[in-house]
Short mmCIF file of the C-alpha atoms (twelve columns), coordinates in Angstrom:
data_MODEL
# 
_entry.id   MODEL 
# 
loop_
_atom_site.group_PDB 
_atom_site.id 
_atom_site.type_symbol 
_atom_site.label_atom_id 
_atom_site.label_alt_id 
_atom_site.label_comp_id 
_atom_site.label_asym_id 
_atom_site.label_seq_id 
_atom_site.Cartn_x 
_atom_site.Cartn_y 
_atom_site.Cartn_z 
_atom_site.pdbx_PDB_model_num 
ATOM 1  C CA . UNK A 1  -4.124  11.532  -2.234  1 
ATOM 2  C CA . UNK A 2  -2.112  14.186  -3.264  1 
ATOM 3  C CA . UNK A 3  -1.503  15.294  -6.849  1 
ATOM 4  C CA . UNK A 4  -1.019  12.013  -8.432  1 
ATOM 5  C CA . UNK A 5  -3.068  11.843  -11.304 1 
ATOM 6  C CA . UNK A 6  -4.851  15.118  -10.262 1 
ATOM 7  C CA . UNK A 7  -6.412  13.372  -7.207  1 
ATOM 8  C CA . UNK A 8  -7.662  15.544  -4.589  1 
ATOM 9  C CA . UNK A 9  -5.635  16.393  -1.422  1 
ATOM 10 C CA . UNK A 10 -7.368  13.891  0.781   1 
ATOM 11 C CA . UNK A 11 -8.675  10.559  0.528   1 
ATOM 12 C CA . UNK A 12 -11.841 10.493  -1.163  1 
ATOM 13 C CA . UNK A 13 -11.880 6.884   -0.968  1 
ATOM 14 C CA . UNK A 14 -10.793 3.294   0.857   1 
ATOM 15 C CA . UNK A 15 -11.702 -0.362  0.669   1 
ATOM 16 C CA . UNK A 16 -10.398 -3.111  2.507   1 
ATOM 17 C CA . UNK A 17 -7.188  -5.316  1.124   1 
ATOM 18 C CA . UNK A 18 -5.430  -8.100  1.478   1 
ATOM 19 C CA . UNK A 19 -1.961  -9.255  1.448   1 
ATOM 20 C CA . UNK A 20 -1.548  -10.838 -2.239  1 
ATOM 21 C CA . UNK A 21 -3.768  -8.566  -3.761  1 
ATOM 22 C CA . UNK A 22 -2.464  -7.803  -7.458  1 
ATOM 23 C CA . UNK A 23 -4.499  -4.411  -8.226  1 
ATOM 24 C CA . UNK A 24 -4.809  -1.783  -5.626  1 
ATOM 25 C CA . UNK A 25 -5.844  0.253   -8.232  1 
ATOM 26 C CA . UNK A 26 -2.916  3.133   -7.294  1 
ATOM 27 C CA . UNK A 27 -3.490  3.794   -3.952  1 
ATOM 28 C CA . UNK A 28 -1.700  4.367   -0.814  1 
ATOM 29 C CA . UNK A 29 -1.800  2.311   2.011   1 
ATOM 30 C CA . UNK A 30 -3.317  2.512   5.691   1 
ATOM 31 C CA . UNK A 31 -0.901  -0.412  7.738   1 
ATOM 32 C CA . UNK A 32 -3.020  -1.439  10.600  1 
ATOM 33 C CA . UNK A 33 -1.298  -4.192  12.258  1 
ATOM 34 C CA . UNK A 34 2.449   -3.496  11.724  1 
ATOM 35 C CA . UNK A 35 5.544   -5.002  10.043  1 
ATOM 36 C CA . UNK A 36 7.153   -5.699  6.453   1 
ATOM 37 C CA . UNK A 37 5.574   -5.137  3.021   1 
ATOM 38 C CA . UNK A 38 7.051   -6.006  -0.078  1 
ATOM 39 C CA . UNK A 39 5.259   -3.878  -2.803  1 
ATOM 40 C CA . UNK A 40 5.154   -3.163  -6.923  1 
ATOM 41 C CA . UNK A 41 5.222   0.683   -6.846  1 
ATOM 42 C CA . UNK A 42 3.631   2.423   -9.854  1 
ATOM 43 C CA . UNK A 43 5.931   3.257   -13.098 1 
ATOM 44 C CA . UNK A 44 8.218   0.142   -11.661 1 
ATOM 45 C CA . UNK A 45 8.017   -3.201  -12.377 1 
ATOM 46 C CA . UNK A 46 11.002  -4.922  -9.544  1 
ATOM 47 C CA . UNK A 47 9.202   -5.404  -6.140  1 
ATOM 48 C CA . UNK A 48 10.600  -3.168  -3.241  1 
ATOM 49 C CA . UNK A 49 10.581  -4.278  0.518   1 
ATOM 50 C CA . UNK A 50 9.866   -1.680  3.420   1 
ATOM 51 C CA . UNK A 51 10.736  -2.951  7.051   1 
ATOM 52 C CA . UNK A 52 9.001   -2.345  10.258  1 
ATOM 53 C CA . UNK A 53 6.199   -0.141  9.706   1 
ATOM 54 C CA . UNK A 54 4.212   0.465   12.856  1 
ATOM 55 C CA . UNK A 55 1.311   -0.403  13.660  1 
ATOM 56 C CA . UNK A 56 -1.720  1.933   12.153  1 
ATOM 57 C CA . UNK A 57 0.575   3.945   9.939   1 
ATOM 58 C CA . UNK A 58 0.070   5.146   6.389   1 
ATOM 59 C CA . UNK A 59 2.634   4.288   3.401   1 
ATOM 60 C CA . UNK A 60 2.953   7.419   1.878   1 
ATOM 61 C CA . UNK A 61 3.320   5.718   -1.456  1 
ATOM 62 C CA . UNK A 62 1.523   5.229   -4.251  1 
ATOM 63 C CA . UNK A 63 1.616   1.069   -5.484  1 
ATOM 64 C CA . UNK A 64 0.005   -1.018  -8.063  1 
ATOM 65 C CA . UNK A 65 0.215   -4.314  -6.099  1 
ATOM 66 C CA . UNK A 66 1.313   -6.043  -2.666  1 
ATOM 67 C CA . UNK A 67 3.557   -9.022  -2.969  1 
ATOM 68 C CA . UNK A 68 2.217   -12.466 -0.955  1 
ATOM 69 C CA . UNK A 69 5.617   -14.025 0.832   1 
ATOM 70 C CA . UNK A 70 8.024   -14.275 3.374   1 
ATOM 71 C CA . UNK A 71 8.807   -10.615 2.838   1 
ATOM 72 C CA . UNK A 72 5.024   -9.401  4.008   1 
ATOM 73 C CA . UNK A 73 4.159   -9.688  7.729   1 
ATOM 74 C CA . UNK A 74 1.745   -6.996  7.393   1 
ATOM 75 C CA . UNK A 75 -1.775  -7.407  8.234   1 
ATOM 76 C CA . UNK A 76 -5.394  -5.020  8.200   1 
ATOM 77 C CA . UNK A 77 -4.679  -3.369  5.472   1 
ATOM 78 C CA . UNK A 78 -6.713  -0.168  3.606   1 
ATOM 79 C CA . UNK A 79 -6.348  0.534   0.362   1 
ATOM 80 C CA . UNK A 80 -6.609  4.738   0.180   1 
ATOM 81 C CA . UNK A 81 -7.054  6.517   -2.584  1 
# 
């Protein structure tokens, strides 16, 4: 998704992923059933925590892993890339 790491402008594509996951292989994220998600973003290596994502949202950020804890109440997630 976008020009990171001369990807194309749109998805090209997506697998299934679960909270705890430790490689999302740089992707993005489709949230399908809403909440918190604490994440690794790419280039950093502190987690960061974004609150109260809708339901069936994308975040429009590119991440190397999702943190398992109290900080993820996320769930049906899509790895995009």
């Amino acid at each position: 998704m976008g020009q990171y790491f001369n990807q194309p402008d749109f998805a090209t594509s997506a697998e299934t992923v679960v909270v705890g996951t430790t490689d999302v292989k740089n992707s993005a994220l489709y949230i399908g059933s809403g909440g918190d998600i604490e994440v690794i973003v790419v280039g950093d290596s502190a987690p960061v925590v974004f609150k109260n994502i809708p339901d069936g949202s994308f975040l429009p950020v590119i991440i190397s892993s999702i943190v398992a804890g109290a900080n993820t109440t996320v769930s049906d997630l899509v790895a995009i890339k």
